[in-house]
Every structure is written in C-alpha cells, then in structure tokens.
C-alpha angles and dihedrals in degrees: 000000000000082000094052087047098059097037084061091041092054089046087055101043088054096055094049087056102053089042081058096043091051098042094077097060099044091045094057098042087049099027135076108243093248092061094041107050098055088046092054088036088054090049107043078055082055097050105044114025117120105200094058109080115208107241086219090054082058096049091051092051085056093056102035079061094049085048091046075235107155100252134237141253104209127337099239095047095047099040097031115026105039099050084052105062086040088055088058099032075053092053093038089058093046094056090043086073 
C-alpha cells in the first residue's frame, strides 16, 4: 500500500512540475508583461529556492522511510537532474570508445 502510495506521490509531483515548467511561457506569450513577469517570477522562486521545501517532497521522505528507501534532497534535482547528467556521462563514454 505504502508502495502504491509513493508511486502516486511521485506521479503527481511530476505532473505539478511540469505544470510549473510550462506556465512561464504560456503566460508571456498570453499574458501582458506586467502580469507575466511577477507570475514567472513567482515560479522560477517556486522551482529553485532552496530554502521552500515542497510539502510533497516532504510526503515522499515519509514514505521513502516507511519503505527503508534511501530518501531524497529535493524532487527536481533527484528525477531531473540527475538522469540527465547520467544520460551524458552515458553518451561521453560511448564516444570514448
């Protein structure tokens, strides 16, 4: 069940991010810039502060614990970042050879 509720939290939380990472444009381009600028501001603040601490980040923590799953510094950094730079430490070592 704990599984099952991790699993949903970590759905959820990716589509919440990526809600976040496609508002900006679509505000600017619908938006008038004094209307978009405080609101992408407002989001990029969300994204990459580090002293807010994602409730759902939280949440996960919790149940990483329950599950004796190592637990996790922030969300964006551990499902986005990191799978990116192993991706091109992945394609640097393939054309190393």
């Amino acid at each position: 069940m704990n599984k099952l509720l991790l699993y949903s939290l970590i759905v959820i939380h990716f589509i919440v991010i990526l809600l976040l990472i496609i508002t900006p444009p679509l505000v600017i381009i619908m938006e008038p810039f004094w209307v978009s600028i405080p609101i992408c501001i407002w989001v990029m603040h969300l994204m990459f502060s580090p002293v807010l601490v994602c409730p759902a980040t939280i949440w996960e923590n919790r149940l990483r614990r329950k599950l004796k799953m190592p637990e996790i510094k922030t969300f964006f950094y551990h499902y986005f970042i990191v799978p990116i730079c192993k991706f091109f430490m992945w394609i640097k070592r393939q054309y190393k050879k």
